[in-house]
PDB file of N, CA, C and O in Angstrom:
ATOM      1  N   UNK A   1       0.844  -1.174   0.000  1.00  0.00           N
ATOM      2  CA  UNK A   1       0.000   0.000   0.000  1.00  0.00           C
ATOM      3  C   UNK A   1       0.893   1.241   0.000  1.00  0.00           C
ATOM      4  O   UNK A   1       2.074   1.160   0.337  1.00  0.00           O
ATOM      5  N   UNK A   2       0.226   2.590  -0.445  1.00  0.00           N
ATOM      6  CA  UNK A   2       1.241   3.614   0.039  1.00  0.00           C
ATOM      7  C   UNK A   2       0.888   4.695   1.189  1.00  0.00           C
ATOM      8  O   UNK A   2      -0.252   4.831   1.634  1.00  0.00           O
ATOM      9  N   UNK A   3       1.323   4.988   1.354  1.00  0.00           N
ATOM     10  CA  UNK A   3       1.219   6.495   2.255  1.00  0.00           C
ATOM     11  C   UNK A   3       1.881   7.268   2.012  1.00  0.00           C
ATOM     12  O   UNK A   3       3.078   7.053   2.202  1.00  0.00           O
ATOM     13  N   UNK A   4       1.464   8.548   1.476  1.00  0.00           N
ATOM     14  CA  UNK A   4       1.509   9.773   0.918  1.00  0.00           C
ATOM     15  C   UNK A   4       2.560   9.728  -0.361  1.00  0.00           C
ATOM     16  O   UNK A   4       3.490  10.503  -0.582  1.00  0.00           O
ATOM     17  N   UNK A   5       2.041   8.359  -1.290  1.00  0.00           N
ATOM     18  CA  UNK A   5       2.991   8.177  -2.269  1.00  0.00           C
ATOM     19  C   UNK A   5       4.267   7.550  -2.464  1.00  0.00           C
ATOM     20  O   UNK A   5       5.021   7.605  -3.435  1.00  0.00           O
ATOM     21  N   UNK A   6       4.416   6.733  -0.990  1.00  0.00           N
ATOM     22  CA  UNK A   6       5.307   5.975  -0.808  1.00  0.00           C
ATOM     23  C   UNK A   6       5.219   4.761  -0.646  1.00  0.00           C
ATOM     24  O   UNK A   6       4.389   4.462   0.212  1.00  0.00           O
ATOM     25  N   UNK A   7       5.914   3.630  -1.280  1.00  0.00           N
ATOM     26  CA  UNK A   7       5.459   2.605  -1.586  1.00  0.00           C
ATOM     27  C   UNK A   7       5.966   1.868   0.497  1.00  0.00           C
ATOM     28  O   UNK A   7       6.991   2.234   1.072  1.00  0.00           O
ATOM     29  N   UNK A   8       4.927   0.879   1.128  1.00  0.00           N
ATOM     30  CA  UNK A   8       4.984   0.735   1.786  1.00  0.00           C
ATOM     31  C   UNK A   8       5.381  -1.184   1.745  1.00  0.00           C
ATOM     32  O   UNK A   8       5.697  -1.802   0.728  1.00  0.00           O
ATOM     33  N   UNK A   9       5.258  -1.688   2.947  1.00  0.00           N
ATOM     34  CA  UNK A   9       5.838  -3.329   2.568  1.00  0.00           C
ATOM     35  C   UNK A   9       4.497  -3.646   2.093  1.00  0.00           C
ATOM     36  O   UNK A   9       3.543  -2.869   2.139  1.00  0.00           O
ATOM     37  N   UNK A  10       4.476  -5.127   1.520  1.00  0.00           N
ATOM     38  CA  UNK A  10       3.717  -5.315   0.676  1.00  0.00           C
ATOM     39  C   UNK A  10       2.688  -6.581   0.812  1.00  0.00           C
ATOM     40  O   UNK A  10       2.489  -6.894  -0.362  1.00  0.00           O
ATOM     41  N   UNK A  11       1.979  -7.414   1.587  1.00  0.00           N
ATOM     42  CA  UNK A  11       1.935  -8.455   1.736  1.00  0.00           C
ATOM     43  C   UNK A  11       0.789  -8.805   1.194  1.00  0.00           C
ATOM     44  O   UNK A  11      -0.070  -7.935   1.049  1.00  0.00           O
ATOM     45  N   UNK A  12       0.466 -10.528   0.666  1.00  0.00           N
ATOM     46  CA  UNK A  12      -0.316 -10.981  -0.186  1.00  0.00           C
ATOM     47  C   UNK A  12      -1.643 -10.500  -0.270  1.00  0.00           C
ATOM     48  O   UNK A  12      -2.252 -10.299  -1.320  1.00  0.00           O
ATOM     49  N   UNK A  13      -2.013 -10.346   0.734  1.00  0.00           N
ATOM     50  CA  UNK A  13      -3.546  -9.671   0.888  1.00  0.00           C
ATOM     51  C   UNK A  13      -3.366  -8.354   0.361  1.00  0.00           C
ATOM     52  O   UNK A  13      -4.166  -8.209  -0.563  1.00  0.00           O
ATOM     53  N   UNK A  14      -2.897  -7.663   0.479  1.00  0.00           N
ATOM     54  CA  UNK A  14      -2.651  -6.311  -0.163  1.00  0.00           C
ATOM     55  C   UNK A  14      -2.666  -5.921  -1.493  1.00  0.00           C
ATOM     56  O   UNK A  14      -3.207  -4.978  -2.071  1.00  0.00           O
ATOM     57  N   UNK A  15      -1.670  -7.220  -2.015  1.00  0.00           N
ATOM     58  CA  UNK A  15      -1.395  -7.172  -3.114  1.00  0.00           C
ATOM     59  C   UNK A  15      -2.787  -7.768  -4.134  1.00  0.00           C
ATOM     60  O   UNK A  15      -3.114  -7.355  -5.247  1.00  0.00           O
ATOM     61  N   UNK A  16      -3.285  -8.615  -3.494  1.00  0.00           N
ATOM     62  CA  UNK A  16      -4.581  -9.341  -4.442  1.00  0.00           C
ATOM     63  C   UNK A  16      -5.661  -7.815  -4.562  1.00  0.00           C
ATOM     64  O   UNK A  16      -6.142  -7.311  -5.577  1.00  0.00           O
ATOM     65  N   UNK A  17      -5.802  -7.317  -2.922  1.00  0.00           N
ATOM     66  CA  UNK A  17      -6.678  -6.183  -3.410  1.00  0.00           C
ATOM     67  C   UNK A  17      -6.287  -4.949  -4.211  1.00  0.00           C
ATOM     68  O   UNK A  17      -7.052  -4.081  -4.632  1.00  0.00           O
ATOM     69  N   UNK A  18      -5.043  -5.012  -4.342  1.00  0.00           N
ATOM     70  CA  UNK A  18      -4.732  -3.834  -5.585  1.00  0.00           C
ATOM     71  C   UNK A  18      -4.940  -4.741  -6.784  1.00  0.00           C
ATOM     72  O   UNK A  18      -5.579  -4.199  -7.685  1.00  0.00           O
ATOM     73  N   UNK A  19      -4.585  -5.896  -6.996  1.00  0.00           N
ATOM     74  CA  UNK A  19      -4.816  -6.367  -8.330  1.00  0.00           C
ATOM     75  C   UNK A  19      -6.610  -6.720  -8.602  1.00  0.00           C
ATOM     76  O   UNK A  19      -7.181  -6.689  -9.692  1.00  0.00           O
ATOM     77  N   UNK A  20      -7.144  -7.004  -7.427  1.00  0.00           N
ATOM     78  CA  UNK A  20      -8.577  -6.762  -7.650  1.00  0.00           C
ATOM     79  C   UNK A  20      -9.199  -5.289  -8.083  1.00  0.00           C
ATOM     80  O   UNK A  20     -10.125  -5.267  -8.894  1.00  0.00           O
ATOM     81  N   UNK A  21      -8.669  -4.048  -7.525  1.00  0.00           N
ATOM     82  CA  UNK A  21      -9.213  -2.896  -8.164  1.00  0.00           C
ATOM     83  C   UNK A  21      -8.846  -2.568  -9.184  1.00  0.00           C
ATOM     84  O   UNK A  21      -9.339  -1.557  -9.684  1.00  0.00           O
ATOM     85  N   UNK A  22      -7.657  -3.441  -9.996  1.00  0.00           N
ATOM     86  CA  UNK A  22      -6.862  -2.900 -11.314  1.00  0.00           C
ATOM     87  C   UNK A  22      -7.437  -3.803 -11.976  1.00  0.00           C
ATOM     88  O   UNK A  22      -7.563  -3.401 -13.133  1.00  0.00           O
ATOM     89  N   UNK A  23      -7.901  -4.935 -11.829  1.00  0.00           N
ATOM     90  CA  UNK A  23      -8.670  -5.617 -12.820  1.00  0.00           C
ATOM     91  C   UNK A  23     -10.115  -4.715 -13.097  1.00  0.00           C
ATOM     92  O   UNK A  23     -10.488  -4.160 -14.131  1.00  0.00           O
ATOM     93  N   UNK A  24     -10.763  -4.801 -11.761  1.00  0.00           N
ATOM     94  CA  UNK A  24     -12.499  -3.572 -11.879  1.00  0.00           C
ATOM     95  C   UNK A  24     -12.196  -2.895 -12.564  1.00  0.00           C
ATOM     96  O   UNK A  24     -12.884  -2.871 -13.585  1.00  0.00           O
ATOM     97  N   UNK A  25     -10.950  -1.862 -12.490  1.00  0.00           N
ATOM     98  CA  UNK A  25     -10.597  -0.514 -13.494  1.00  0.00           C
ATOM     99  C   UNK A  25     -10.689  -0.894 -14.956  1.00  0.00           C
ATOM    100  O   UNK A  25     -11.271  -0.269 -15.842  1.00  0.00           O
ATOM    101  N   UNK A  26      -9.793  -2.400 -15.087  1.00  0.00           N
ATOM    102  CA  UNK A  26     -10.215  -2.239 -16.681  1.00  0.00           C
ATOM    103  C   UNK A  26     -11.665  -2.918 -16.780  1.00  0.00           C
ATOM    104  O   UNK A  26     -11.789  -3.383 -17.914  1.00  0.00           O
ATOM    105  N   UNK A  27     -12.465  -3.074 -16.231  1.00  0.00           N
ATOM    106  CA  UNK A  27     -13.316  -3.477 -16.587  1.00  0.00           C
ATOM    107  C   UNK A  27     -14.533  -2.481 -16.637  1.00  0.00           C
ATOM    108  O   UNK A  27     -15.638  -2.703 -17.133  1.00  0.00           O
ATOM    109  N   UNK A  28     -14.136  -1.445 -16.078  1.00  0.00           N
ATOM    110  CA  UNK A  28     -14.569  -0.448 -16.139  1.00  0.00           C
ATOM    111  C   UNK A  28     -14.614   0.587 -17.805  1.00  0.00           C
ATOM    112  O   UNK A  28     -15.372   1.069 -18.647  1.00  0.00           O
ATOM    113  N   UNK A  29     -12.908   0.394 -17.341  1.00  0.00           N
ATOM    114  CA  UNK A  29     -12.472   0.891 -19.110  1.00  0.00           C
ATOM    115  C   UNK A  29     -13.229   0.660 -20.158  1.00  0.00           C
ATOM    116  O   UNK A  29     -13.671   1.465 -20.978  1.00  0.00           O
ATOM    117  N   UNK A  30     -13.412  -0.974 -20.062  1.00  0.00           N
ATOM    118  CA  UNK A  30     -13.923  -1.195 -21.402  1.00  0.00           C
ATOM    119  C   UNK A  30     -14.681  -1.007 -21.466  1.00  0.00           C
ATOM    120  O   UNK A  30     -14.758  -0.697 -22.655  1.00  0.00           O
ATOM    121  N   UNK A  31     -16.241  -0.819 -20.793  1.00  0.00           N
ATOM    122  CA  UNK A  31     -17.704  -0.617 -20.716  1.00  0.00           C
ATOM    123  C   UNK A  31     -17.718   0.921 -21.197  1.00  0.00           C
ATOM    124  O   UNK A  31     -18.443   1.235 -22.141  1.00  0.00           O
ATOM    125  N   UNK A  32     -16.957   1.829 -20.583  1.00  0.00           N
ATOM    126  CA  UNK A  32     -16.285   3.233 -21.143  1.00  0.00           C
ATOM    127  C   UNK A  32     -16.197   3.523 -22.267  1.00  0.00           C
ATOM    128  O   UNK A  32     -16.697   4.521 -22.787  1.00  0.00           O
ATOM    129  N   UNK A  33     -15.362   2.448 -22.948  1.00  0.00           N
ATOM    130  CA  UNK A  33     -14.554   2.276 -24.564  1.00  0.00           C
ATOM    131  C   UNK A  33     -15.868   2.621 -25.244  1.00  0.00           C
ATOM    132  O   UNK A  33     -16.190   3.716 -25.707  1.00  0.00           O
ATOM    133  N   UNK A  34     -16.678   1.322 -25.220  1.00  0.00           N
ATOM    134  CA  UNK A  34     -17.798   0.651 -25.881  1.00  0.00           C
ATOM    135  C   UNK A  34     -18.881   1.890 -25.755  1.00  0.00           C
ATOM    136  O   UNK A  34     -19.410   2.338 -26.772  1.00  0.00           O
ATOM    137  N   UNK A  35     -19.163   2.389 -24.510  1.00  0.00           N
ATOM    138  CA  UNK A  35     -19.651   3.605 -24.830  1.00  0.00           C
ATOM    139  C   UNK A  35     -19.556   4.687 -25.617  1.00  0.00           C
ATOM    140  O   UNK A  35     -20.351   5.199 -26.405  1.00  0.00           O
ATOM    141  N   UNK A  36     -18.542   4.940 -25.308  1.00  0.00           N
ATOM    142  CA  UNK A  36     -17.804   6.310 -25.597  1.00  0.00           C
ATOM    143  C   UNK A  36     -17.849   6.048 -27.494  1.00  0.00           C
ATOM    144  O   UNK A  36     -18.067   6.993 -28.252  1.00  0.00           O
ATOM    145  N   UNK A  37     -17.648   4.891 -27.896  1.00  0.00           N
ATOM    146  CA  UNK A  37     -17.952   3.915 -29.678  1.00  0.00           C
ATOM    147  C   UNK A  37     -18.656   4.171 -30.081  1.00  0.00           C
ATOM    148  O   UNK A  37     -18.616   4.870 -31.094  1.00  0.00           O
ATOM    149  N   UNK A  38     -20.047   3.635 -29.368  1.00  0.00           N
ATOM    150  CA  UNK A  38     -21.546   3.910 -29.379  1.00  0.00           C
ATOM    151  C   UNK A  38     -21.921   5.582 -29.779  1.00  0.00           C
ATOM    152  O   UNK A  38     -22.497   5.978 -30.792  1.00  0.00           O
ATOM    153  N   UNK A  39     -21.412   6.362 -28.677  1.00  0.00           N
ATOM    154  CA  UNK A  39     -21.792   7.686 -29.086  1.00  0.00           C
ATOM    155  C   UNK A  39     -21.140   8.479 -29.964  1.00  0.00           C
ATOM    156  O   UNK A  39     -21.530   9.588 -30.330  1.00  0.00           O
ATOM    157  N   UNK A  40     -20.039   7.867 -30.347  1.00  0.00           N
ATOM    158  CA  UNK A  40     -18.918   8.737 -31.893  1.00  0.00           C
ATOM    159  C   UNK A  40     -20.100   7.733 -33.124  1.00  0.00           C
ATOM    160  O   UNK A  40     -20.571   8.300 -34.111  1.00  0.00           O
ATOM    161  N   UNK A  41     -20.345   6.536 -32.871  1.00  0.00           N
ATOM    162  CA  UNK A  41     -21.152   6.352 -34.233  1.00  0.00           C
ATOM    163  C   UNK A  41     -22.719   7.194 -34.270  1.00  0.00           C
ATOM    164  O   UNK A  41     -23.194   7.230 -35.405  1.00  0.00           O
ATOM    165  N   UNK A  42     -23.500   7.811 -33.273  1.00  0.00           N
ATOM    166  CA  UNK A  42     -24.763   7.939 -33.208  1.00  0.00           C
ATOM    167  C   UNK A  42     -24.291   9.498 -33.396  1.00  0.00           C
ATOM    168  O   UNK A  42     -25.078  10.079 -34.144  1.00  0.00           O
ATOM    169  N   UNK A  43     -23.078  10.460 -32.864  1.00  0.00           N
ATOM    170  CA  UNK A  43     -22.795  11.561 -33.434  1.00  0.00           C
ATOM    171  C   UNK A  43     -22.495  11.504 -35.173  1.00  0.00           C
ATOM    172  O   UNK A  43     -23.058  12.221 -36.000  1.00  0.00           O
ATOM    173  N   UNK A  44     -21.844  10.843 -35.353  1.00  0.00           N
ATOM    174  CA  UNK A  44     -21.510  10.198 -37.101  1.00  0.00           C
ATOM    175  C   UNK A  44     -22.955  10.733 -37.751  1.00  0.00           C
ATOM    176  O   UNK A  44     -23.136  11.764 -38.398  1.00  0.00           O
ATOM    177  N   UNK A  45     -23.951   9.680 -37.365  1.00  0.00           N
ATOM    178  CA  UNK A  45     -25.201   9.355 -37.498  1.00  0.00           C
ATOM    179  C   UNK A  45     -26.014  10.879 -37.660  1.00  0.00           C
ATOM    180  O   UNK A  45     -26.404  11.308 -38.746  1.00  0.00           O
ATOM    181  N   UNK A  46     -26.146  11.449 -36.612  1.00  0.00           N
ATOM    182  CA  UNK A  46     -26.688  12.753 -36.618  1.00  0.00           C
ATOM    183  C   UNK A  46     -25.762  13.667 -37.218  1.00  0.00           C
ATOM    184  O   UNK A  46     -25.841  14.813 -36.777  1.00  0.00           O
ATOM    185  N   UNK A  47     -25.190  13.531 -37.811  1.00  0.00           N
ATOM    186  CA  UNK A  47     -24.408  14.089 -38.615  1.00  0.00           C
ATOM    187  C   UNK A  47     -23.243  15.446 -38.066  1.00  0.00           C
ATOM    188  O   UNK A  47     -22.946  16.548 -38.527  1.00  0.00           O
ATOM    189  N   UNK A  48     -22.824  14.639 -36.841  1.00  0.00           N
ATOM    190  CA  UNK A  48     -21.434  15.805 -36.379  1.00  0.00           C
ATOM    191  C   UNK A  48     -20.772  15.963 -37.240  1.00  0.00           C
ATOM    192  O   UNK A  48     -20.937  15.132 -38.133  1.00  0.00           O
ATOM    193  N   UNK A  49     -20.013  16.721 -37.422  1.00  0.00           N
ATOM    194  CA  UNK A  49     -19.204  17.228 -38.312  1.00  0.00           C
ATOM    195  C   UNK A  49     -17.701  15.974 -37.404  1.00  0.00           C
ATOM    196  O   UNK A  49     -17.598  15.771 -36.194  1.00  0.00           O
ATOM    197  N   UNK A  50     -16.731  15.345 -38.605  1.00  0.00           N
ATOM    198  CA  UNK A  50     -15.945  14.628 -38.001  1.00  0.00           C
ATOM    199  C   UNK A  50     -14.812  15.048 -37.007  1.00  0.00           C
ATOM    200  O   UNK A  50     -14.327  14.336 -36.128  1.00  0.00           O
ATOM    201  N   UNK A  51     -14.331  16.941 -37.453  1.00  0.00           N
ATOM    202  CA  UNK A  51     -13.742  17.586 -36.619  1.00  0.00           C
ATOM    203  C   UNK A  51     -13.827  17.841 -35.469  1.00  0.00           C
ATOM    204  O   UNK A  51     -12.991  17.906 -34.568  1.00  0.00           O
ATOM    205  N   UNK A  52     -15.497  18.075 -35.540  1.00  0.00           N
ATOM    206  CA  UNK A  52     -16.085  17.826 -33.989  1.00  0.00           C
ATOM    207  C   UNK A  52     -15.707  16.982 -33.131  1.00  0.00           C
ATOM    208  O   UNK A  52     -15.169  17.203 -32.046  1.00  0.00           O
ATOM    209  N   UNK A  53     -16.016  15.882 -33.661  1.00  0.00           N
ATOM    210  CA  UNK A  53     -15.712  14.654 -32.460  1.00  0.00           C
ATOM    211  C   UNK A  53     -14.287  14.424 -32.230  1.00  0.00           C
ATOM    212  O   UNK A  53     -13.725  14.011 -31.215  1.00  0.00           O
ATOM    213  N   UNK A  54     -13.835  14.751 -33.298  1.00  0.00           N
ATOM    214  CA  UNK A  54     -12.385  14.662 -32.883  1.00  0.00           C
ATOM    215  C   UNK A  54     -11.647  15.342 -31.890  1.00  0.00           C
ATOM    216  O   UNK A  54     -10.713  14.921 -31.207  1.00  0.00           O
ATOM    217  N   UNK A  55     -12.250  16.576 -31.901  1.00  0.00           N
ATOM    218  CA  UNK A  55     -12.063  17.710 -31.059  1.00  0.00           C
ATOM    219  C   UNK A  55     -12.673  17.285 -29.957  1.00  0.00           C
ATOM    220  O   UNK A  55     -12.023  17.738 -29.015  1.00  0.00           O
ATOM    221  N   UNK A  56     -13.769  16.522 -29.479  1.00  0.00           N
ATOM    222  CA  UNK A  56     -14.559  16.441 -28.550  1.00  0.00           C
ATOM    223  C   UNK A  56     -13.925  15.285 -27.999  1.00  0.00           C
ATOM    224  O   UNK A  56     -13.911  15.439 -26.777  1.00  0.00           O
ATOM    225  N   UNK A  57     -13.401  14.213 -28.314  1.00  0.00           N
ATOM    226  CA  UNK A  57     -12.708  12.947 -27.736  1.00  0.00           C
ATOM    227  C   UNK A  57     -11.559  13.151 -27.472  1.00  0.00           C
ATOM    228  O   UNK A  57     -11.103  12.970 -26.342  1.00  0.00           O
ATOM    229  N   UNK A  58     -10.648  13.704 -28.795  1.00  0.00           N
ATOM    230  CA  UNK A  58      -9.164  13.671 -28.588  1.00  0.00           C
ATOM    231  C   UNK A  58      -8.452  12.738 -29.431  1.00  0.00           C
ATOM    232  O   UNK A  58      -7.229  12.598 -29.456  1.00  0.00           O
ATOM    233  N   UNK A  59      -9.481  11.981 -30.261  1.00  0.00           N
ATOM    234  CA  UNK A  59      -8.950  10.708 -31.452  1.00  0.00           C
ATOM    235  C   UNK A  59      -8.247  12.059 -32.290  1.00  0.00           C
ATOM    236  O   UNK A  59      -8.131  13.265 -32.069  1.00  0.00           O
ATOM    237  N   UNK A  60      -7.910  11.239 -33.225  1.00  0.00           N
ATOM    238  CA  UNK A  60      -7.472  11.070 -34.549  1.00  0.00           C
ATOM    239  C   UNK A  60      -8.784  11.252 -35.787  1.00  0.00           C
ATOM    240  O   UNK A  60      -9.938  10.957 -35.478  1.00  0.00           O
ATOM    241  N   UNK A  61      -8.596  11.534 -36.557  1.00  0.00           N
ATOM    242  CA  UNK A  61     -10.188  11.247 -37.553  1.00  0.00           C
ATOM    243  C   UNK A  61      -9.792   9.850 -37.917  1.00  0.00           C
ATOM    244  O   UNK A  61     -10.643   8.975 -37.757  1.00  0.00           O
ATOM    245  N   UNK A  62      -8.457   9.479 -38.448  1.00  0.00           N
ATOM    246  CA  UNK A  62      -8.550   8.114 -38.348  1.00  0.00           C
ATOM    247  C   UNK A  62      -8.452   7.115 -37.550  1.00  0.00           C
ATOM    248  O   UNK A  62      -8.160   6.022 -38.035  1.00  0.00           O
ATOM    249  N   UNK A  63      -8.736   7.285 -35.701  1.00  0.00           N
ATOM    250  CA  UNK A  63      -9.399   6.873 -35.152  1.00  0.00           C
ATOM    251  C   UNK A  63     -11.007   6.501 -35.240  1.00  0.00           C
ATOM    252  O   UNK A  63     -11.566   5.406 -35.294  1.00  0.00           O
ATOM    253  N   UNK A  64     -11.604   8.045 -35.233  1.00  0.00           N
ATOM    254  CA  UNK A  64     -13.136   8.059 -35.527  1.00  0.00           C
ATOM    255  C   UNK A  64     -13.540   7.535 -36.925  1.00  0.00           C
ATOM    256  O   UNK A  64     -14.734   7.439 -37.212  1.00  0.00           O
ATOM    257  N   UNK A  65     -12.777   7.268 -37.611  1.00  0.00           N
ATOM    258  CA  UNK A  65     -13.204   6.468 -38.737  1.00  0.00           C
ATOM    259  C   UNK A  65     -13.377   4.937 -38.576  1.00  0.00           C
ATOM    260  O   UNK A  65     -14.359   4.274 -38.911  1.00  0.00           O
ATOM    261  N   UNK A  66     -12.338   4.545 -38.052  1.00  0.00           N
ATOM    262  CA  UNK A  66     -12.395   3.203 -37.710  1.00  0.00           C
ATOM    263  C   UNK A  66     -13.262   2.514 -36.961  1.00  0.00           C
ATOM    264  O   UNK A  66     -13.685   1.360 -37.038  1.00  0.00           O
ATOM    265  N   UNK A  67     -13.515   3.640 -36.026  1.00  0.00           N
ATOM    266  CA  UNK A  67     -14.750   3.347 -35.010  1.00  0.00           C
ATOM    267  C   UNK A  67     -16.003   3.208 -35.558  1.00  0.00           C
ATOM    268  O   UNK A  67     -16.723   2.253 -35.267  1.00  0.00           O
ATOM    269  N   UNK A  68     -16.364   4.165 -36.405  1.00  0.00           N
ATOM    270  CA  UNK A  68     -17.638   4.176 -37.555  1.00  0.00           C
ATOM    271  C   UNK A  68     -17.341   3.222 -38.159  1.00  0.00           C
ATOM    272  O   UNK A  68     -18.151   2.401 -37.730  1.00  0.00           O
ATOM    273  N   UNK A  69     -16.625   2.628 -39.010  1.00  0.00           N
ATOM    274  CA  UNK A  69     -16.669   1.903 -39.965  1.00  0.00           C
ATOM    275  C   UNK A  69     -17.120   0.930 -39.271  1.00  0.00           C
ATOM    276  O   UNK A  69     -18.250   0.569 -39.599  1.00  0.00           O
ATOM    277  N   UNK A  70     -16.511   0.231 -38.207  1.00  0.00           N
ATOM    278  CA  UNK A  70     -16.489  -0.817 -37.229  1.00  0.00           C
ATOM    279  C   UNK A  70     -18.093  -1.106 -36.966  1.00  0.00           C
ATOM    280  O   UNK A  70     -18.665  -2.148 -37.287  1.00  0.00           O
ATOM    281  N   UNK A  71     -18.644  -0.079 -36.379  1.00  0.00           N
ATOM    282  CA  UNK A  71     -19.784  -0.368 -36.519  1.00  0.00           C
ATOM    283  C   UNK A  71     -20.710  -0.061 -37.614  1.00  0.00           C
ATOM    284  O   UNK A  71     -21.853  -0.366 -37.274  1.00  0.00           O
ATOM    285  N   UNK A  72     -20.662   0.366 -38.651  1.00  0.00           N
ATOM    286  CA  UNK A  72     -20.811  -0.411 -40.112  1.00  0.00           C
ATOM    287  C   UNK A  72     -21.148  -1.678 -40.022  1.00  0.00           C
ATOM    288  O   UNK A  72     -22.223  -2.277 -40.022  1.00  0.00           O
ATOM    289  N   UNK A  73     -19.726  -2.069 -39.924  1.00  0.00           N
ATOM    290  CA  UNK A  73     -19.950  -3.738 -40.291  1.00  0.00           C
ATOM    291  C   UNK A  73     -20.556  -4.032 -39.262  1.00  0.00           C
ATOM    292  O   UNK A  73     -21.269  -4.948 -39.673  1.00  0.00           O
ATOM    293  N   UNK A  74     -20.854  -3.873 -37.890  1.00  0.00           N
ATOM    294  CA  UNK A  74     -21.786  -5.109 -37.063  1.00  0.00           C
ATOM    295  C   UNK A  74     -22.827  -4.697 -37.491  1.00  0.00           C
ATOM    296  O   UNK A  74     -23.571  -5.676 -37.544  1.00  0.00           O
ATOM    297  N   UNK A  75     -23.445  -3.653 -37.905  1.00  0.00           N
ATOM    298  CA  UNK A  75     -24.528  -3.410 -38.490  1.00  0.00           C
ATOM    299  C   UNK A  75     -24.850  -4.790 -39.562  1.00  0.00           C
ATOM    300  O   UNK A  75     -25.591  -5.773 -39.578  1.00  0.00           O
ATOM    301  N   UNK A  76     -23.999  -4.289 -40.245  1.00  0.00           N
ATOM    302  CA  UNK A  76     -24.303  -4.917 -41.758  1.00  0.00           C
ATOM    303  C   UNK A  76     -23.904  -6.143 -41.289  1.00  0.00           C
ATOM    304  O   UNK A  76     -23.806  -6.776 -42.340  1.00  0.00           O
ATOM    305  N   UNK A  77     -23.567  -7.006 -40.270  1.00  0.00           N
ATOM    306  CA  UNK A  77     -23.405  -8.581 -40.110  1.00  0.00           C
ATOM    307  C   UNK A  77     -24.818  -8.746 -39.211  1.00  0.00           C
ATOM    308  O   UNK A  77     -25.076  -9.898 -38.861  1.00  0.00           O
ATOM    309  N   UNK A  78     -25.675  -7.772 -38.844  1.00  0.00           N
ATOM    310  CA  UNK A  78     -26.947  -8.320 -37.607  1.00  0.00           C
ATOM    311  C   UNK A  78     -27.789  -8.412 -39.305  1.00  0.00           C
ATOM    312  O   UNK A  78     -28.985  -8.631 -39.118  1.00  0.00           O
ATOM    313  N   UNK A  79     -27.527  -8.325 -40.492  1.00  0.00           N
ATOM    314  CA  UNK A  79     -28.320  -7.908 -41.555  1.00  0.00           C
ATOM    315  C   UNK A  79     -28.639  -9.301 -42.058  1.00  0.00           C
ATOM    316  O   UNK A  79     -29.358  -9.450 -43.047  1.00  0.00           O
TER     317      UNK A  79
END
């Protein structure tokens, strides 16, 4: 554990519950990701301008492209 940023001794129990909140975190992440996907394709959709979102996330346009396209195709595979 630390205290005030200092790494302190370390023992097994300690260690499982930091690796238990770093696992939640990404599991967190990804539900995040998948969101955050969801709403660059439904901005796409309503027709943001692509600068926008880019500006609004922090991607790349060829990030936000990929992301659109991506869901494209699950579209076009539920078809």
């Amino acid at each position: 554990m630390t205290v005030d940023g200092t790494l302190c001794a370390m023992d097994k129990r300690s260690l499982e519950h930091i690796a238990g909140r770093f696992r939640e975190a990404e599991q967190r992440t990804e539900i995040l990701r998948q969101e955050l996907a969801a709403a660059i394709r439904q901005a796409d959709v309503d027709g943001l301008a692509q600068k926008d979102i880019c500006e609004a996330t922090g991607y790349t346009r060829q990030q936000v492209r990929r992301i659109v396209l991506a869901g494209n195709a699950e579209t076009a595979g539920e078809s």
